[in-house]
C-alpha positions in Angstrom: -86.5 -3.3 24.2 -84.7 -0.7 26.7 -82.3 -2.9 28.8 -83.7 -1.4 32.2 -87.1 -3.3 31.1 -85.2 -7.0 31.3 -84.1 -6.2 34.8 -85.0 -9.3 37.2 -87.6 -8.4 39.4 -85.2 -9.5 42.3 -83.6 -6.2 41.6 -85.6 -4.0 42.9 -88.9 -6.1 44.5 -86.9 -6.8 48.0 -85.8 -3.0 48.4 -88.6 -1.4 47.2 -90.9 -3.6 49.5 -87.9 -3.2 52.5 -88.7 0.5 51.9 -92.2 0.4 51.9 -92.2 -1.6 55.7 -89.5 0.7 57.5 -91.1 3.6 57.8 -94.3 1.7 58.5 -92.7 -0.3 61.4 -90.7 2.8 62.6 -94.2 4.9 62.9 -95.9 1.4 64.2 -93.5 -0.7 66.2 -90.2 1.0 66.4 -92.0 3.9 68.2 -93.7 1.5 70.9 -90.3 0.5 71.8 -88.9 3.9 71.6 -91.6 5.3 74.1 -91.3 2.7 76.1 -87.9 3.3 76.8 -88.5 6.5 77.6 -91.3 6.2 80.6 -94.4 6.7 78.1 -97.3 4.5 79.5 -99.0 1.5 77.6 -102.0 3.3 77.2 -100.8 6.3 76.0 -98.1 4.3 73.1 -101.2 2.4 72.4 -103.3 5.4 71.9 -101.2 8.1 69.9 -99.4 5.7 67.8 -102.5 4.1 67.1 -103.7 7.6 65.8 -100.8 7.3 63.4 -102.3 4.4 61.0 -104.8 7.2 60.2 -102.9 8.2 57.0 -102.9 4.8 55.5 -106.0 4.8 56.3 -107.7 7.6 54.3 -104.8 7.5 52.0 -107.5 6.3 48.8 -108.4 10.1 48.8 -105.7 11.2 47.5 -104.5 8.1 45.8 -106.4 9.0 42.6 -103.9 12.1 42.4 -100.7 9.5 42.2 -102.4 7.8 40.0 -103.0 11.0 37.0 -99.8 13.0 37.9 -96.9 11.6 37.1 -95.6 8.1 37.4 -95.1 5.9 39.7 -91.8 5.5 39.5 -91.2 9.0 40.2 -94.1 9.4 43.4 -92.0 5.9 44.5 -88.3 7.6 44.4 -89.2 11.0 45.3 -91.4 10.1 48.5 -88.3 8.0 49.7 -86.3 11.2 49.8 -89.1 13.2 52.0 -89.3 9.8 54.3 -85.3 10.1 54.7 -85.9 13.7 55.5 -88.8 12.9 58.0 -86.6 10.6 59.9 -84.1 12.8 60.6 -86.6 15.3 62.3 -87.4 12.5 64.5 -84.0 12.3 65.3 -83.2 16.1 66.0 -85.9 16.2 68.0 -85.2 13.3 70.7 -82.5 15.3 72.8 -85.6 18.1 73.5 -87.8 19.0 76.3 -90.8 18.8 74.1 -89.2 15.3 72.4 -93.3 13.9 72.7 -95.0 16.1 70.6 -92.6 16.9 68.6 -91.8 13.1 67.3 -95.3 13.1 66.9 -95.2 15.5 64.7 -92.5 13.9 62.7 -94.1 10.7 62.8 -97.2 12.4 60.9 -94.8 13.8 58.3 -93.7 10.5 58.4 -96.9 8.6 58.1 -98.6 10.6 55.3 -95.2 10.4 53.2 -95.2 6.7 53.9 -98.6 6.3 52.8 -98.2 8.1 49.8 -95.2 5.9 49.1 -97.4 2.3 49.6 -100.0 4.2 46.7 -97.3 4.6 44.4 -94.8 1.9 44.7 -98.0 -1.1 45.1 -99.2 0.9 42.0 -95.9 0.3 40.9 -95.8 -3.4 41.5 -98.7 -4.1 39.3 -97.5 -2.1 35.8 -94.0 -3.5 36.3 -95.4 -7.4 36.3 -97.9 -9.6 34.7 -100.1 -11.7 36.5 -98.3 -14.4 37.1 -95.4 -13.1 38.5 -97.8 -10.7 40.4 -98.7 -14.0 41.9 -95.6 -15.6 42.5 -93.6 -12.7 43.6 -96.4 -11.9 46.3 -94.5 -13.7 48.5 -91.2 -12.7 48.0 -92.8 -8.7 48.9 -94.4 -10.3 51.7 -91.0 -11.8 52.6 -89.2 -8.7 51.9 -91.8 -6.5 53.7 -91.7 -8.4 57.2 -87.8 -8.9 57.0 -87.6 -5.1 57.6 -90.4 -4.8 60.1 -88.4 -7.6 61.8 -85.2 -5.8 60.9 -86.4 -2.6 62.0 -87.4 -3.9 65.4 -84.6 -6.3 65.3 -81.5 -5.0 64.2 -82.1 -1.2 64.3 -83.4 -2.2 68.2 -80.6 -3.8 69.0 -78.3 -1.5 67.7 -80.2 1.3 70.4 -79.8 -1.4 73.0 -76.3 -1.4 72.9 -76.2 2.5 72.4 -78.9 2.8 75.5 -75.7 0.5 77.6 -72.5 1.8 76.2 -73.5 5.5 76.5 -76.1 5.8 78.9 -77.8 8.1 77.8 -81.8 6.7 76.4 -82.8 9.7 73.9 -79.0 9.9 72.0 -79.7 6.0 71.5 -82.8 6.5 69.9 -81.3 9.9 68.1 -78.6 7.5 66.7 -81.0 5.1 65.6 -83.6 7.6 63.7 -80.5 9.1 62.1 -79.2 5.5 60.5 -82.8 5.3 59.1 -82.9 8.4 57.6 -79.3 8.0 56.1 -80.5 4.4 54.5 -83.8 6.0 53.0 -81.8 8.5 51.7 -79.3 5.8 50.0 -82.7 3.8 49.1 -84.1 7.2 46.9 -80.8 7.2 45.1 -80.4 3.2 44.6 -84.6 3.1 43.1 -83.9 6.3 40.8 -80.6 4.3 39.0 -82.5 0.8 39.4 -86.3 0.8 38.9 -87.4 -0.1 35.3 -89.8 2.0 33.4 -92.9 -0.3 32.3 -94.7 1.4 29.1 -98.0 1.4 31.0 -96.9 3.6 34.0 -97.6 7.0 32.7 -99.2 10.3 33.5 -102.6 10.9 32.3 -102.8 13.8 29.7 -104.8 16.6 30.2 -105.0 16.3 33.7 -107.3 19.0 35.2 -109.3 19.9 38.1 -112.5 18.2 37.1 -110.5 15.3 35.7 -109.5 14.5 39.1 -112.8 15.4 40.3 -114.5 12.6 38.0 -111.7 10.5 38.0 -112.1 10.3 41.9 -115.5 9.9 42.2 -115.2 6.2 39.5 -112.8 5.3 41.4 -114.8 4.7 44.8 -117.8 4.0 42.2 -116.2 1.3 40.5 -114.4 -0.2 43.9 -117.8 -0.4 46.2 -120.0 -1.5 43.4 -117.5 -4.6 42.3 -118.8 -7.9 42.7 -119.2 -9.5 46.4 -117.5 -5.9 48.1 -119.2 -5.9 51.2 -117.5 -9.9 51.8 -114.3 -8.3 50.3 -114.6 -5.1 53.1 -114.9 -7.5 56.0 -112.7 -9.6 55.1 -109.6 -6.6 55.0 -110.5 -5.3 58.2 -111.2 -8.3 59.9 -108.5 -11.3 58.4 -106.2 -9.2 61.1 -108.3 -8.6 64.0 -106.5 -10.7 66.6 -103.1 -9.1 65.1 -104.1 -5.2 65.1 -104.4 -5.7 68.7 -101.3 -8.0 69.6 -98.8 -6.2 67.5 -99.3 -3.1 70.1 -98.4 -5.1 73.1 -95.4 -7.9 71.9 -92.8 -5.1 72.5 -94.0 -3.7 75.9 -94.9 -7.8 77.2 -91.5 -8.4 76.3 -89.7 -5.4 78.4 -92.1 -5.1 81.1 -90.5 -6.9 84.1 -91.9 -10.4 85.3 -93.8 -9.0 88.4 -95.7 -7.1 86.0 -96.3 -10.1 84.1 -94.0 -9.3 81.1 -90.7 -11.4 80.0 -88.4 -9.2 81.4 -86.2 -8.9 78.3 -83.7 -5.9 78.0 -84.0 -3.6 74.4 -80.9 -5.6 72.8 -82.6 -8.8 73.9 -85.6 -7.6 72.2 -83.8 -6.7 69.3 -81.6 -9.8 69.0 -84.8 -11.9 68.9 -86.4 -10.6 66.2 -83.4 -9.9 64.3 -82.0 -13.2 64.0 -84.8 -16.4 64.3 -87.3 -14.0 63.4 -86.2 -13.2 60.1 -85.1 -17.0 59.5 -88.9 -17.4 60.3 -90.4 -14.7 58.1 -88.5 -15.6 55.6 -89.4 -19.6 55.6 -93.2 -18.6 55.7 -92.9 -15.8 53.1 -91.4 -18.1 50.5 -93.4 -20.9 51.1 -96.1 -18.8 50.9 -95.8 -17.5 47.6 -94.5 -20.9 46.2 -97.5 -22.3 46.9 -100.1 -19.4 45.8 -98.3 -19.7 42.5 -98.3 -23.4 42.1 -101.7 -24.2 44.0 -103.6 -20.5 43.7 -105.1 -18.6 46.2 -108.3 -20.8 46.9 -106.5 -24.1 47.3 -104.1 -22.4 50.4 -106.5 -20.3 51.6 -107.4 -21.8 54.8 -103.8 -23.1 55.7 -103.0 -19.6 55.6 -105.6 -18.5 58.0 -104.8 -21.1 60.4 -100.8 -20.3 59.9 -101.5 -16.5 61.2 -103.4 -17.3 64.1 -100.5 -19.2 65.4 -98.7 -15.7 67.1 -101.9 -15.5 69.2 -101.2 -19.0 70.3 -97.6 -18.5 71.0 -98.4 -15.2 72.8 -100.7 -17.3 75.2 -98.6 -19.5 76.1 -95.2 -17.0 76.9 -97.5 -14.8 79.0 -99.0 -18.0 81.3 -95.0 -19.7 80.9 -93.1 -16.3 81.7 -90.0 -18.8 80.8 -86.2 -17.3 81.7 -84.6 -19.7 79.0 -84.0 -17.2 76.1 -83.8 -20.4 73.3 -87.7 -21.0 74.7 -88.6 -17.4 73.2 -86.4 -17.4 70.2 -88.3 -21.0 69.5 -91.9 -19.4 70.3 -90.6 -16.5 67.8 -89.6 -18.4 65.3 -93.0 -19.7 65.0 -94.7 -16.3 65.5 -93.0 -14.9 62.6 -93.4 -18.2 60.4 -96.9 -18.0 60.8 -97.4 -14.2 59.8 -95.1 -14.9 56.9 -97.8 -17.7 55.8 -100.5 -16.4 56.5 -100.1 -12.8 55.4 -99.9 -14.0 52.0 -103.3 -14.6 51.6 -104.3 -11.5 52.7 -101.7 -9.1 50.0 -102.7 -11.6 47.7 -106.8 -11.3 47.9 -106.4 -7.5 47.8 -104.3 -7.9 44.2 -107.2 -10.2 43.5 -110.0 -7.8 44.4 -108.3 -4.8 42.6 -107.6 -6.4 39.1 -109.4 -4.6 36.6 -109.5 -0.3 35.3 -107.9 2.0 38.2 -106.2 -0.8 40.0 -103.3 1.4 41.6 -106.4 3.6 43.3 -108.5 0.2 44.2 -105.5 -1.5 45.9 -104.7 1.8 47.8 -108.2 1.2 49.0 -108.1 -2.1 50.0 -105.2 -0.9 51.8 -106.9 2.0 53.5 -109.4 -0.4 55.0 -106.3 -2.3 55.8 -105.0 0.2 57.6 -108.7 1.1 59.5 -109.0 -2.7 60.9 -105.2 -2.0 62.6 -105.9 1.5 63.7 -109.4 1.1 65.4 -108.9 -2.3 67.6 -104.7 -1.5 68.2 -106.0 2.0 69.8 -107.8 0.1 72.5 -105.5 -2.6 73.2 -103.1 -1.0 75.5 -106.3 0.3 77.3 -107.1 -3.5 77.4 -104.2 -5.1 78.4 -103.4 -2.6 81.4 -107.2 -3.5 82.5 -107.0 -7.5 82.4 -103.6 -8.0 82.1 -101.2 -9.6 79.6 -102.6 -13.4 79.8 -106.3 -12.4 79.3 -105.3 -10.1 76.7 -103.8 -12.0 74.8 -106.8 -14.9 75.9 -109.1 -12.6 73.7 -106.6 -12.3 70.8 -107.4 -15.9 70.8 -111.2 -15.2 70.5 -111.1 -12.3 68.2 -109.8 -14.9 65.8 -113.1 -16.6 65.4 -114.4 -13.1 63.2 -110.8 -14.5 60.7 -112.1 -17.5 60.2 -115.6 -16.8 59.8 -115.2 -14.0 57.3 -113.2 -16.2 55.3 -115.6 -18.4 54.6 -117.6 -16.3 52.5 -114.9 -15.4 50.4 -115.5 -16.2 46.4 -112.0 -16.6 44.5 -111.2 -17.9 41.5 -109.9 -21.1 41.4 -107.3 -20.2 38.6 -106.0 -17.1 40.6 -102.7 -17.1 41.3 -101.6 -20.5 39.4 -99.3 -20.6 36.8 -100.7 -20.4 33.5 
């Protein structure tokens, strides 16, 4: 057996999944803070950044061309390279007059590389492991996966904070920040192409031409929307995150926005220091626990803790907008329990779409399931700063706390194995 195949899994699992969230949180969150900063109004961040989950949302269409050309492996390390080059467009264009639409455009590059990336490396995921650690290592990804969206908005945040105070000078910051990114993807690309094994199964497909794309593409949706119980299986990945798609737009601008506007009034380092230290104690607690328990219990048995664990951010969210407290312990408390509760709960949801993609063309089905992923955060998170500047932050986040009635309900229809997930 080659010696790259008896690598642990803890090799390369909390990277690989560390660089799958940081270019999604820099396009998704680390943008909102970023345009924030520099005078953009709520509606419009929530708007055009919302625009920007479009790639990983039609991303199955072209998922079927990662799956016949090449491997995985090498779609996984080479898109890291493009993302580090991406970033540092982002970053060259900051100090500009046109600095809006050009990051935008460099977000799209972004995006679509990103996307690419989640096809390959998820694809990845699956050749590299067997079922059971599919199962138990769901949570470690998870874990890994929300460490650096709260990293990215945590420590790379704080780290423009103090840059924002010590120079002055708002786009530099930022310029500074995008430029660390790109330099760590770039380090990531290199680390991956030494590290990643090479599983027998993940392959190109031989005699890959036109029409076999052509066919191939067309079983692939075949196959996905005539599986067993899809149309439960549909509602279920755009809806499990209805209440989140819109709240995740409007934690970073609730928290800067000044008390008279009915925000916390936190400063960008104070944002960033939150997130970056209880939050990730948080995430990290949930994620575990999580994915010890999916392995020892299986999905079915933890499924409806885990719903109620990831409506608890709506809850907190509630109660910070209607408390506005000063006391920053209160909101690294409430944040702690924020980020527990998407750490738990979000397992369920990674782990039902490994569960509804098992079977022939799994990379393309889970790139899919993600892709409707992606469509229940784009469509609601492109209305909520709409929302929120029209009935304000407490009855926003009031009808977060509704919208969470449509997670509960399509979870009850759900059909999952009993056996999925536990140790065999």
């Amino acid at each position: 057996m080659n010696y790259e195949l008896k690598r642990s899994p803890w090799s390369w699992i909390p990277t690989l999944y560390m660089a799958e969230a940081l270019p999604y949180v820099a396009v998704m969150t680390i943008s909102t803070i970023m345009y924030k900063r520099l005078g953009v109004s709520n509606t419009d961040i929530a708007l055009y950044t919302g625009w920007l989950y479009l790639p990983w949302v039609i991303k199955p269409f072209w998922s079927p061309f990662v799956d016949l050309m090449k491997t995985k492996r090498w779609w996984t390390v080479t898109m890291q390279f493009v993302i580090a080059v991406g970033l540092a467009c982002i970053a060259l264009a900051l100090p500009t007059s046109m600095f809006f639409r050009l990051t935008l455009a460099a977000f799209w590059l972004v995006a679509f590389t990103s996307a690419t990336h989640d096809i390959a490396a998820d694809g990845y995921y699956m050749h590299a492991l067997d079922d059971h650690q599919q199962s138990f290592y769901v949570g470690i990804r998870s874990t890994f996966y929300r460490i650096a969206t709260v990293a990215g908005q945590g420590l790379l945040v704080i780290l423009a904070g103090w840059l924002e105070t010590t120079t002055g000078n708002i786009p530099l910051a930022w310029m500074v920040t995008f430029g660390t990114m790109s330099a760590l993807f770039l380090l990531a690309s290199l680390y991956h192409g030494f590290i990643l094994p090479r599983p027998a199964s993940d392959h190109a497909a031989a005699d890959v031409t036109p029409s076999t794309i052509l066919r191939e593409f067309g079983e692939t949706f075949r196959t996905f929307f005539t599986k067993k119980h899809a149309l439960v299986a549909i509602l279920f990945m755009l809806l499990y995150r209805l209440p989140e798609a819109q709240l995740v737009k409007l934690i970073n601008p609730f928290m800067l926005d000044p008390v008279d506007k009915g925000g916390l009034g936190l400063t960008t380092a104070d944002v960033g220091f939150v997130y970056g230290t209880v939050g990730i104690i948080g995430l990290t607690i949930g994620g575990i626990l999580g994915g010890i328990a999916a392995a020892r219990g299986g999905l079915k048995r933890w499924l409806w803790p885990m719903v109620c664990a990831i409506t608890l951010p709506d809850l907190v969210y509630v109660y910070l907008s209607y408390a506005q407290p000063e006391s920053l312990g209160i909101v690294n408390v409430c944040i702690f329990i924020e980020q527990f509760g998407y750490g738990f709960g979000f397992t369920a949801y990674m782990l039902y779409l490994i569960y509804f993609s098992e079977g022939e063309h799994k990379t393309a089905h889970y790139a899919i399931c993600t892709g409707f992923m992606a469509l229940g955060m784009m469509l609601p998170g492109m209305m909520a700063g709409w929302l929120q500047e029209t009935i304000g932050y407490q009855h926003f986040f009031l009808w977060t706390i509704v919208c969470c009635a449509a997670t509960f309900i399509v979870c009850a229809f759900l059909k999952i194995d009993p056996e999925f997930g536990k140790k065999k």
